[in-house]
C-alpha atoms as a printed R data frame, in Angstrom:
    type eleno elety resid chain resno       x      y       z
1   ATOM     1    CA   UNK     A     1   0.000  0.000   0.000
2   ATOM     2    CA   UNK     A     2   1.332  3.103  -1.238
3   ATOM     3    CA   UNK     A     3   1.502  5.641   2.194
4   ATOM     4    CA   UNK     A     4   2.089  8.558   0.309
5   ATOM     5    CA   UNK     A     5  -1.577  8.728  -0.497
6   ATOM     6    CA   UNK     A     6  -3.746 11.279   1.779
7   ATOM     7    CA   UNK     A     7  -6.524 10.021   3.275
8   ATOM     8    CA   UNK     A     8  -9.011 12.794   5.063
9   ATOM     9    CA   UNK     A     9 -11.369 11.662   7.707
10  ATOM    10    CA   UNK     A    10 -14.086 13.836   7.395
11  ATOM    11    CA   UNK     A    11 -16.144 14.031  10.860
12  ATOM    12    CA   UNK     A    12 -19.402 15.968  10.188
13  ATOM    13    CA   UNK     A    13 -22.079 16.753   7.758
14  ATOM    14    CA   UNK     A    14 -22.370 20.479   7.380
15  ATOM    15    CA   UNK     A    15 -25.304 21.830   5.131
16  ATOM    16    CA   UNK     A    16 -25.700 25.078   3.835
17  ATOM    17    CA   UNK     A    17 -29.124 26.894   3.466
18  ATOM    18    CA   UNK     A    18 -29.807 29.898   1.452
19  ATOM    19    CA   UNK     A    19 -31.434 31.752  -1.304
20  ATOM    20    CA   UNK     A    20 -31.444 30.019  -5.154
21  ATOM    21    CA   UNK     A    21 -32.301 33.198  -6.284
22  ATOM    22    CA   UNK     A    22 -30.045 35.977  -4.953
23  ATOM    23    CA   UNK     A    23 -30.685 38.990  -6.507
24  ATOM    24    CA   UNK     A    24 -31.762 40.688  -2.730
25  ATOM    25    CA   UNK     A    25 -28.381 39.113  -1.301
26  ATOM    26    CA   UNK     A    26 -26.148 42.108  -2.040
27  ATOM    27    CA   UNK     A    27 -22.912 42.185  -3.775
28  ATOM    28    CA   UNK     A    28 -20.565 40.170  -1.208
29  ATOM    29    CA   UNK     A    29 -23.168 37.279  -1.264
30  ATOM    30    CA   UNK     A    30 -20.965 34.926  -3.677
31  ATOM    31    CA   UNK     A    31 -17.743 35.501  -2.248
32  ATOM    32    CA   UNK     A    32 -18.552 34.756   1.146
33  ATOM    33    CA   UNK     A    33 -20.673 31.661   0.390
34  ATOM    34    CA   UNK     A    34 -17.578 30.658  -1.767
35  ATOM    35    CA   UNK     A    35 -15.249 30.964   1.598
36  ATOM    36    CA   UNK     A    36 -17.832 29.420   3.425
37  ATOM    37    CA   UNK     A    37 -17.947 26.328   1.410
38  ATOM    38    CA   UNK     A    38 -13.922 26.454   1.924
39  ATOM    39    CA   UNK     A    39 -13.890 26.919   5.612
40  ATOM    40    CA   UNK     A    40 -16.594 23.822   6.244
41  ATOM    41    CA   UNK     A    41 -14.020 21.246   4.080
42  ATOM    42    CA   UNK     A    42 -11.270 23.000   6.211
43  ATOM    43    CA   UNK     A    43 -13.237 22.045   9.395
44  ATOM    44    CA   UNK     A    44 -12.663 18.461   8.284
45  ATOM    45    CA   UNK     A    45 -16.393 18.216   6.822
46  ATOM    46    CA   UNK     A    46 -18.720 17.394   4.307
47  ATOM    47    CA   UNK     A    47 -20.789 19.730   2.698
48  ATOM    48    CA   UNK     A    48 -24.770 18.961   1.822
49  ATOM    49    CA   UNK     A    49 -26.759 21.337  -0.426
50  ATOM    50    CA   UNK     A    50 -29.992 21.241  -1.901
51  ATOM    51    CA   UNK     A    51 -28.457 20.708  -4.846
52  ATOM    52    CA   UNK     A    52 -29.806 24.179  -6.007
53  ATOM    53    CA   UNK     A    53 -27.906 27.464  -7.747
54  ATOM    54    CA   UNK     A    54 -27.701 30.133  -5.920
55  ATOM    55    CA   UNK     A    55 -26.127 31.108  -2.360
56  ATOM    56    CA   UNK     A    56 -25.554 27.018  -2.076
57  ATOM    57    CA   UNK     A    57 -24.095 26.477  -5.365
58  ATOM    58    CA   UNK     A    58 -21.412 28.913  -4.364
59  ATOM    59    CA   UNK     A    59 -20.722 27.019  -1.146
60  ATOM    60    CA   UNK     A    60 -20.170 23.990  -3.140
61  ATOM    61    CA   UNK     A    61 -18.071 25.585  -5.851
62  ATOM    62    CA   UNK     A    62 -16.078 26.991  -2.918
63  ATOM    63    CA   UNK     A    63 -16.009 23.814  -0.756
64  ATOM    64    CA   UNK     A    64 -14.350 21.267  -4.369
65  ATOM    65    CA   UNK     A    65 -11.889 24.167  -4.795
66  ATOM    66    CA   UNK     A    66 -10.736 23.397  -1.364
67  ATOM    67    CA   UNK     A    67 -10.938 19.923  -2.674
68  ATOM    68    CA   UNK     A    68 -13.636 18.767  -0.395
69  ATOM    69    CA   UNK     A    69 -16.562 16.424  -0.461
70  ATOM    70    CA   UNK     A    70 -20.669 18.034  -1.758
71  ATOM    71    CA   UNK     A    71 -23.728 16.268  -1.397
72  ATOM    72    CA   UNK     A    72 -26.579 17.440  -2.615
73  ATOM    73    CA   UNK     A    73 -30.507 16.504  -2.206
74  ATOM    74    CA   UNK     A    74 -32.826 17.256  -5.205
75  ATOM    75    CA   UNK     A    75 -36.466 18.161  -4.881
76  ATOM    76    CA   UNK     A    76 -36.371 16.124  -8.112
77  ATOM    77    CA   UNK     A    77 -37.087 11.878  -8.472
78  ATOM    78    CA   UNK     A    78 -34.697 11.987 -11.608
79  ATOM    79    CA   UNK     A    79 -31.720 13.556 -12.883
80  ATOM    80    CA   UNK     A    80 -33.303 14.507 -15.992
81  ATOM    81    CA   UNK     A    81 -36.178 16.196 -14.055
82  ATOM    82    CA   UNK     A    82 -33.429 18.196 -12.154
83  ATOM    83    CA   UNK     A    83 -32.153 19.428 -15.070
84  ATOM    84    CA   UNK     A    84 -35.036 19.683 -17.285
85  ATOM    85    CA   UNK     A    85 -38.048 20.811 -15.190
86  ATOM    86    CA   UNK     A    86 -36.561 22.342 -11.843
87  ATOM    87    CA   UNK     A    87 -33.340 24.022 -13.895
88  ATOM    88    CA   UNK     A    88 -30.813 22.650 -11.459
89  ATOM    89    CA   UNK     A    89 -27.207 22.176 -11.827
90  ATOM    90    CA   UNK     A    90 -25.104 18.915 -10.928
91  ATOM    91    CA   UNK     A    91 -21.788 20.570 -11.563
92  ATOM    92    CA   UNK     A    92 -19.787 21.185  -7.723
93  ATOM    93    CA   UNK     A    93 -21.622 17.792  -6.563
94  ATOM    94    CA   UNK     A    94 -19.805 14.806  -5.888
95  ATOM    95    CA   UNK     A    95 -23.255 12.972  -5.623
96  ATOM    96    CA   UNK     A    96 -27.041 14.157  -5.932
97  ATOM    97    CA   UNK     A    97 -30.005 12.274  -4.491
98  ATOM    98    CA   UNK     A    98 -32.804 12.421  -6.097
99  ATOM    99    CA   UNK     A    99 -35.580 12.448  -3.496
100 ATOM   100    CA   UNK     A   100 -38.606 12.823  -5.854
101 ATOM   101    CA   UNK     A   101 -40.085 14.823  -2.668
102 ATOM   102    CA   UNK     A   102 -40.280 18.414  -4.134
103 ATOM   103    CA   UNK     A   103 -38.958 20.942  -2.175
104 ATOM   104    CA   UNK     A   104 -40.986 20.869   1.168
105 ATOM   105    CA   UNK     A   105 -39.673 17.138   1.262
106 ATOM   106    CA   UNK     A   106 -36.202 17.517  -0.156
107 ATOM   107    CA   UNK     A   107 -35.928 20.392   2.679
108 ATOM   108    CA   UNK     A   108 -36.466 17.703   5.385
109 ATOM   109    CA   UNK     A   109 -34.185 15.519   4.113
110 ATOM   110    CA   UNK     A   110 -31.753 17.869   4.029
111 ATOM   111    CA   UNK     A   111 -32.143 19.072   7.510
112 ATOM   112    CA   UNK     A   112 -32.173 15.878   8.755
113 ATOM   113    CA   UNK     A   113 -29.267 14.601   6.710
114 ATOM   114    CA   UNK     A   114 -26.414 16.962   8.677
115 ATOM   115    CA   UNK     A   115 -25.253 17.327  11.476
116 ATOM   116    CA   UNK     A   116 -25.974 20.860  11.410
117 ATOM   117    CA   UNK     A   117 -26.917 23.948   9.334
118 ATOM   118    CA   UNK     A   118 -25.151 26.773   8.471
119 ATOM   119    CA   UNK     A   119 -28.061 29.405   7.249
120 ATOM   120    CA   UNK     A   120 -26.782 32.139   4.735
121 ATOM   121    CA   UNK     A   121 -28.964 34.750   2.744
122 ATOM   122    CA   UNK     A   122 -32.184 33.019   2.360
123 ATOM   123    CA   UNK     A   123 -36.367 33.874   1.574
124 ATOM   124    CA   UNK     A   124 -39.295 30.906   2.522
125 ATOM   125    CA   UNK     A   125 -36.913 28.036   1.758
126 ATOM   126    CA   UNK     A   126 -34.364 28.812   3.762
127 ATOM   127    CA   UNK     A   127 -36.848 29.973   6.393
128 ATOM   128    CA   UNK     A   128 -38.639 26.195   5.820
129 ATOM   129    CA   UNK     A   129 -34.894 25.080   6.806
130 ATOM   130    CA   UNK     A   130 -34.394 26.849   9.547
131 ATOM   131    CA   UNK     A   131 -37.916 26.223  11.270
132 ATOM   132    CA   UNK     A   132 -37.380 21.930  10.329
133 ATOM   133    CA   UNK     A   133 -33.575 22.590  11.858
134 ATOM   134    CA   UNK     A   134 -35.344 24.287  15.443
135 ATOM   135    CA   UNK     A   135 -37.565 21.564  15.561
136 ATOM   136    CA   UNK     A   136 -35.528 19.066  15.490
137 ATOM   137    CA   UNK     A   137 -32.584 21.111  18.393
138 ATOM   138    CA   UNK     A   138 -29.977 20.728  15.737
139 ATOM   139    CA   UNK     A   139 -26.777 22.798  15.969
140 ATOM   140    CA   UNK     A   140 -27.037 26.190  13.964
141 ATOM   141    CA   UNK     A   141 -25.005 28.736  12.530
142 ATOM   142    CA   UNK     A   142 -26.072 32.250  11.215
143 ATOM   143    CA   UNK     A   143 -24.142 33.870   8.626
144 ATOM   144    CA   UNK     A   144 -24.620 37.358   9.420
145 ATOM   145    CA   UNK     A   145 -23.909 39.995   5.924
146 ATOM   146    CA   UNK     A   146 -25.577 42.844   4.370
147 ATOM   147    CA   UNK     A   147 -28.959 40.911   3.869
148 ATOM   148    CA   UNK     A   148 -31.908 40.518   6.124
149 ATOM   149    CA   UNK     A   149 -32.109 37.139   7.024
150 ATOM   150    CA   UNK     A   150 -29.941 37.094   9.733
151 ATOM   151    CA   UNK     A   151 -32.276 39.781  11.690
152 ATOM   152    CA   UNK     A   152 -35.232 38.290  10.778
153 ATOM   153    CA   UNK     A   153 -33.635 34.735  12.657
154 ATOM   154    CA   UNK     A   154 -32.685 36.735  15.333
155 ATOM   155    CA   UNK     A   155 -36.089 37.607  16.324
156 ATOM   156    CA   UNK     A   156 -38.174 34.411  15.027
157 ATOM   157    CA   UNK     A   157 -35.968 32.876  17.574
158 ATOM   158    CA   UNK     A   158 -36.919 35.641  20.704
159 ATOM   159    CA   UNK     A   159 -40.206 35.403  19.788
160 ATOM   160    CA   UNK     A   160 -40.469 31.850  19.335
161 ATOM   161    CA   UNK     A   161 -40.821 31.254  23.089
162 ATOM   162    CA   UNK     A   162 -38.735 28.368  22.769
163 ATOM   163    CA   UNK     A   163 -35.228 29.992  22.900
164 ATOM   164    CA   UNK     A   164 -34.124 28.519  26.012
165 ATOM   165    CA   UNK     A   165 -34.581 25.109  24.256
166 ATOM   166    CA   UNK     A   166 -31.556 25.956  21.762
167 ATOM   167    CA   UNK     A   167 -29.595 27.766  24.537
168 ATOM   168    CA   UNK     A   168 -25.945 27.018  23.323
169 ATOM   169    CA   UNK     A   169 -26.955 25.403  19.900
170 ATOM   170    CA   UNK     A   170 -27.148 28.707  17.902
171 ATOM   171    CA   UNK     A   171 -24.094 30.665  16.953
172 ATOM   172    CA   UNK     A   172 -23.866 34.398  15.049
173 ATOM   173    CA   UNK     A   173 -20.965 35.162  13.154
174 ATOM   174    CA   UNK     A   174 -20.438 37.025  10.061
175 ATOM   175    CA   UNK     A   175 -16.829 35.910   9.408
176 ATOM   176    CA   UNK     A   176 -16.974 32.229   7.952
177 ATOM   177    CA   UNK     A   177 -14.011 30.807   9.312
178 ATOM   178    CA   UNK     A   178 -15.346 32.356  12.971
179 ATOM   179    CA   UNK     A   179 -18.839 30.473  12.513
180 ATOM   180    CA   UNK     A   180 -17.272 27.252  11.882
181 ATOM   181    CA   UNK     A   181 -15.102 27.326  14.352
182 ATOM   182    CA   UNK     A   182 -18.326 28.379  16.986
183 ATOM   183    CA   UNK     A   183 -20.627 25.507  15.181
184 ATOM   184    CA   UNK     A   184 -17.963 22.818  15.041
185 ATOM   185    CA   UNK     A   185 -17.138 22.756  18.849
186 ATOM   186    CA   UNK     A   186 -21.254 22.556  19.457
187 ATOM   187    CA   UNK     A   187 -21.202 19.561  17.108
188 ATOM   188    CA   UNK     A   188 -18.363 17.900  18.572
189 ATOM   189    CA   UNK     A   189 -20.369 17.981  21.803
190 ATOM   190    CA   UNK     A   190 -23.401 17.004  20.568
191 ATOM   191    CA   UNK     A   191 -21.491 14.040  19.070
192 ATOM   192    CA   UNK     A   192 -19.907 13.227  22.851
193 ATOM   193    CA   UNK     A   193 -23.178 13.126  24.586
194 ATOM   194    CA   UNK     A   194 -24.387 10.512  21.225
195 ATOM   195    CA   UNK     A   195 -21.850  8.309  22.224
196 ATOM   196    CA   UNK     A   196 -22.056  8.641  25.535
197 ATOM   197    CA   UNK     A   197 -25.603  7.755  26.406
């Protein structure tokens, strides 16, 4: 066996939620989801996407420059209905499942397929995301930037009157590399208590 050959243990599932269509994102959107997709493959993880365009499709462009992993979940039952009737790319994707589930279905999936979420600039689908991720007290980060989403997290989650449920599972940052840092210590102790009970 030739031991010159790298072999990279990846320890989490990271997904990335945001916005297919991005024309309310702002001008930084692309680079930062780019360096976002870079910093989860430098946190020794794989990315999942909803194998969409948009602020996800940079995240996986950005995480296969950094020579990492991308899964991605279609709302579609076939590749050819990916492409064809939803539009969808399959370039930046190592592998896309085709859940046949739409996007209400796909979205579940996706949630329930990481280990947590990292939620970018989004509108109702990434808001779908975030509410399935809440439910189900998975780890969460916010990308904080010059679009609204962020704020409009901030206070579904003080109004929700369920914060104290998530205590210590949500993290803010607006720096990618700073997020992932925050979000992969809270996954690394989620994992702990798995094993551990």
């Amino acid at each position: 066996m030739d031991n010159n050959i790298c072999h990279t243990t990846y320890k989490y599932k990271i997904c990335v939620s945001g916005a297919a269509e991005t024309g309310h994102c702002g001008q930084t959107a692309f680079n930062i989801a780019e360096e976002l997709g870079k910093e989860i493959v430098r946190h020794d993880a794989v990315l999942v996407t909803g194998a969409t365009t948009g602020f996800p499709y940079w995240a996986a462009k950005g995480a296969k420059a950094e020579g990492g992993i991308v899964v991605g979940l279609s709302p579609a039952a076939t590749e050819k209905e990916h492409i064809k009737d939803f539009q969808l790319p399959t370039d930046y994707h190592d592998l896309i499942i085709y859940t046949g589930f739409n996007y209400s279905g796909r979205n579940l999936l996706l949630v329930r397929s990481a280990d947590a979420v990292i939620f970018g600039c989004g509108r109702m689908g990434t808001l779908n995301e975030f509410t399935i991720t809440f439910e189900d007290k998975k780890p969460i980060g916010i990308l904080q930037g010059e679009w609204e989403t962020d704020e409009l997290f901030k206070t579904l989650i003080e109004k929700s009157h369920r914060a104290k449920e998530m205590e210590g599972k949500i993290v803010f940052a607006a720096d990618p590399k700073t997020l992932l840092d925050k979000l992969a210590d809270i996954i690394k102790k989620e994992k702990e208590n798995n094993h551990n009970h």
